[in-house]
C-alpha positions in Angstrom: -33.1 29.8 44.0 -30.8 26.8 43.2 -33.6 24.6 41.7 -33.2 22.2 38.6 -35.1 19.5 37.5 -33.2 16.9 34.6 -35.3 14.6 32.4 -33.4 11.6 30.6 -33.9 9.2 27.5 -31.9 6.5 26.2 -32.2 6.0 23.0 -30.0 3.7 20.7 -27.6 4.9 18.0 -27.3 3.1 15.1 -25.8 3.5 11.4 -24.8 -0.6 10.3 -27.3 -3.5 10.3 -25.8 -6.3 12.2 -26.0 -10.3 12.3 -26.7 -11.1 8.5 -24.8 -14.0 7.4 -25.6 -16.5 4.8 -23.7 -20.0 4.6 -26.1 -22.0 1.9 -26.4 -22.7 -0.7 -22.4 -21.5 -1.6 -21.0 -19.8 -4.6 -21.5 -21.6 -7.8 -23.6 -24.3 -6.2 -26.1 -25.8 -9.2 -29.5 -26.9 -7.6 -32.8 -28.0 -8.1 -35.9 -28.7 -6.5 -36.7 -27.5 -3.4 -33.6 -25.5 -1.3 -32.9 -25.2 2.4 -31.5 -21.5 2.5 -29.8 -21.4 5.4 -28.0 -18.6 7.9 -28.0 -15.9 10.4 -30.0 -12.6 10.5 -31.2 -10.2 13.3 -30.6 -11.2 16.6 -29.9 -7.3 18.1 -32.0 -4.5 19.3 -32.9 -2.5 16.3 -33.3 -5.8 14.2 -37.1 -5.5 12.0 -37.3 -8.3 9.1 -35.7 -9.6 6.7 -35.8 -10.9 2.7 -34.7 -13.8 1.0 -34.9 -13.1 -2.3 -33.5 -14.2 -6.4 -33.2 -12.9 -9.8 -31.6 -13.6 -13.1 -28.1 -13.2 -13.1 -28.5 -11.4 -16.5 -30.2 -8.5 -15.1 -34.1 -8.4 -13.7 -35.2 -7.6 -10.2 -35.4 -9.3 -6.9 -38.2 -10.9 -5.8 -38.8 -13.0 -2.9 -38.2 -16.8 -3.0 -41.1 -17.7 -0.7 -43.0 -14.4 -0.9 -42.8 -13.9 3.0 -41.2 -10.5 5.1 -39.8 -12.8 8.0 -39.8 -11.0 11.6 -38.3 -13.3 13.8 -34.3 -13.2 14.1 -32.4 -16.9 12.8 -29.0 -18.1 13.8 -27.4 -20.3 12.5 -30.6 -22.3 11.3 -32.7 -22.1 8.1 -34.2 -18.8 6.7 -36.4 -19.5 3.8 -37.5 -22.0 1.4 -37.0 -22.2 -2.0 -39.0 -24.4 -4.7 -36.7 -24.2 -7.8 -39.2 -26.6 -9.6 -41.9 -23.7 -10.1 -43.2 -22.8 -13.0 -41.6 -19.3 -12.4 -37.7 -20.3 -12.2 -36.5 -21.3 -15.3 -33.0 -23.1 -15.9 -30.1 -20.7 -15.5 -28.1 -18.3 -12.8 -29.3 -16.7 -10.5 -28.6 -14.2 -7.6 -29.8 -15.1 -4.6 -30.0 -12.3 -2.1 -30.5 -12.1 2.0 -31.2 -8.7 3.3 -31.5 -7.7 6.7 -33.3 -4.5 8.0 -33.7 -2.3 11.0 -35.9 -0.4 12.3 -34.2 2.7 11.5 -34.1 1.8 8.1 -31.0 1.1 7.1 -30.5 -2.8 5.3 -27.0 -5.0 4.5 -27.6 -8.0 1.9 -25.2 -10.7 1.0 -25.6 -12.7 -1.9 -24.2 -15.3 -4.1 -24.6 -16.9 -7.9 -26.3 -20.4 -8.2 -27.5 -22.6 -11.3 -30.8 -23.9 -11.2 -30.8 -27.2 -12.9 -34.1 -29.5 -12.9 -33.5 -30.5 -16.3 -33.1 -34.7 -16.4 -30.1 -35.3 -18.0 -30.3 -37.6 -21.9 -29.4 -41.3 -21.5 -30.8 -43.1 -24.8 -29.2 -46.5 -26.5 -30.3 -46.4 -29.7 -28.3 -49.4 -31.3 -28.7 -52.2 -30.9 -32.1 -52.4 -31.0 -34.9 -53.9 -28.4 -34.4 -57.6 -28.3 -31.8 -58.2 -31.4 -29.5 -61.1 -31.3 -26.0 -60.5 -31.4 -22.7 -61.7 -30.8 -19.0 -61.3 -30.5 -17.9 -57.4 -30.0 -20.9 -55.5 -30.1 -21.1 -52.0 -31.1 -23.5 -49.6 -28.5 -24.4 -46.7 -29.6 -26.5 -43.4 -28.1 -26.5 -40.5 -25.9 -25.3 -39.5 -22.5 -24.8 -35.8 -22.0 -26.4 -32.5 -19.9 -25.4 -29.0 -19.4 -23.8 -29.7 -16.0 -22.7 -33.2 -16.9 -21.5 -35.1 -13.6 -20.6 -38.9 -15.4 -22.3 -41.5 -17.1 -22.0 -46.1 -16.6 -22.9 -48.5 -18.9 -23.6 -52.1 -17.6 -25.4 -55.3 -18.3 -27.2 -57.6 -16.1 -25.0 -60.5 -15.2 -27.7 -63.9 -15.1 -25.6 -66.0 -12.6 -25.5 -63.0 -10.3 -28.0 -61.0 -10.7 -25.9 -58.0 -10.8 -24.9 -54.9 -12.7 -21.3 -55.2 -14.7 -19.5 -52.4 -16.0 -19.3 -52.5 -19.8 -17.9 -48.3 -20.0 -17.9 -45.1 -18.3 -17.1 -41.3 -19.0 -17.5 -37.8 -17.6 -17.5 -36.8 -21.2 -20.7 -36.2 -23.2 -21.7 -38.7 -26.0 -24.4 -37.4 -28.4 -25.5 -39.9 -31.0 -22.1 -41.5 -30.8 -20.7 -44.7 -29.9 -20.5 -45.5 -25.9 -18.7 -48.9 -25.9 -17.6 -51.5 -28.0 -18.8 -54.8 -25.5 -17.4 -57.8 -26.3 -19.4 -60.6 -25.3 -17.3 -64.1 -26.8 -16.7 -65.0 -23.3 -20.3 -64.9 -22.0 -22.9 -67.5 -22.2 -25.8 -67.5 -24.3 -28.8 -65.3 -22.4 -30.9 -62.7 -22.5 -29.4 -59.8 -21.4 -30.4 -56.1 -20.2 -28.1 -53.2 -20.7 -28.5 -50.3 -18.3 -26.9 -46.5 -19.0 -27.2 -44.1 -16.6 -26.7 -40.3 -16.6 -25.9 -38.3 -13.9 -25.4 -34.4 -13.1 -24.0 -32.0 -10.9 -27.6 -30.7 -9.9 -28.0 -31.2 -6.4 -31.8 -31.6 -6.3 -34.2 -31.0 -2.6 -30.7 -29.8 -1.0 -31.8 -29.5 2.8 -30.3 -27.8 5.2 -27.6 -30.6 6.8 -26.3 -30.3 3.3 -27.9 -33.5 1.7 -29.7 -33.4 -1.3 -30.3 -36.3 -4.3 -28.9 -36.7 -8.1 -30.6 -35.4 -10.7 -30.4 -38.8 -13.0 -31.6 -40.5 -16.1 -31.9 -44.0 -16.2 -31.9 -45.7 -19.8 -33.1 -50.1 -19.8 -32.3 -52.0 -23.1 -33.5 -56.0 -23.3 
């Protein structure tokens, strides 16, 4: 008789998850404290959740750095929160890992290595001692040094000014060694405070415009 009837369905096809992208914390970055991770994922049709997650780069599974399976697409803006400083993230590398999934089921990750660092670094002066008298060149000895060693200064309080003045400085570690060798015949008679401090390449509560604090160890001697 010429009849037909036609029924129709759209329906989406799709083999590759789109729109995962993550720009921090970089390659080789050494952190500590709490981290900003920030980036893109989702932001199409079949989009479902997606993972933040770390493990140790010496083998050991993933597991999530804030224990949450986020829904919402990000772009461009942060995607999870990292404390560095819990009890269950030791010192070390890690991989830290964004997957993205569908809801077909298919997933694409990116990752990259980081150091965790929240160990202080060692600034001691052990000689001369607390409140010795001394004159002429003065040997100071102690200890400035850390895994990821960024620089150590050595100063003394000047008691006209009221400021810091440089007595030495290295990017070289110093363990139970000598750090300077101050000579003081040109200053006047005073009490005086000498100051080391030890800085290193952790970049500690890194937030997601990229600033973040020194992880530092500051040393007084009077």
């Amino acid at each position: 008789c010429g009849l037909s009837s036609e029924a129709i369905t759209v329906v989406s096809l799709n083999h590759t998850v789109k729109g995962t992208a993550l720009r921090a914390p970089e390659e080789g970055t050494i952190l500590g404290g709490g981290v900003c991770v920030d980036g893109s994922a989702g932001g199409y049709g079949c989009f479902d959740h997606y993972l933040v997650e770390r493990a140790p780069a010496g083998g050991g599974g993933f597991v999530s750095v804030d224990g949450l399976s986020h829904t919402g697409s990000v772009h461009n803006d942060p995607l999870a929160f990292w404390d560095t400083a819990d009890n269950t993230t030791p010192d070390g590398d890690y991989l830290l890992r964004l997957t993205a999934f569908d809801t077909c089921g298919h997933s694409a990750s990116q990752q990259v290595t980081v150091t965790v660092d929240n160990t202080a670094p060692l600034g001691l002066i052990s000689s001369p001692a607390e409140c010795a008298r001394l004159n002429g060149v003065i040997q100071i000895f102690g200890s400035a040094s850390d895994d990821h060693l960024a620089g150590w200064s050595l100063q003394y309080s000047d008691p006209a000014t009221h400021q810091w003045q440089p007595i030495a400085a290295g990017t070289n570690p110093v363990i139970n060694g000598l750090l300077a060798s101050w000579d003081t015949t040109s200053l006047p008679a005073c009490a005086y405070t000498l100051r080391l401090r030890v800085t290193d390449q952790s970049r500690v509560n890194l937030d997601c415009s990229g600033t973040a604090s020194a992880n530092q160890t500051e040393y007084l001697l009077n």
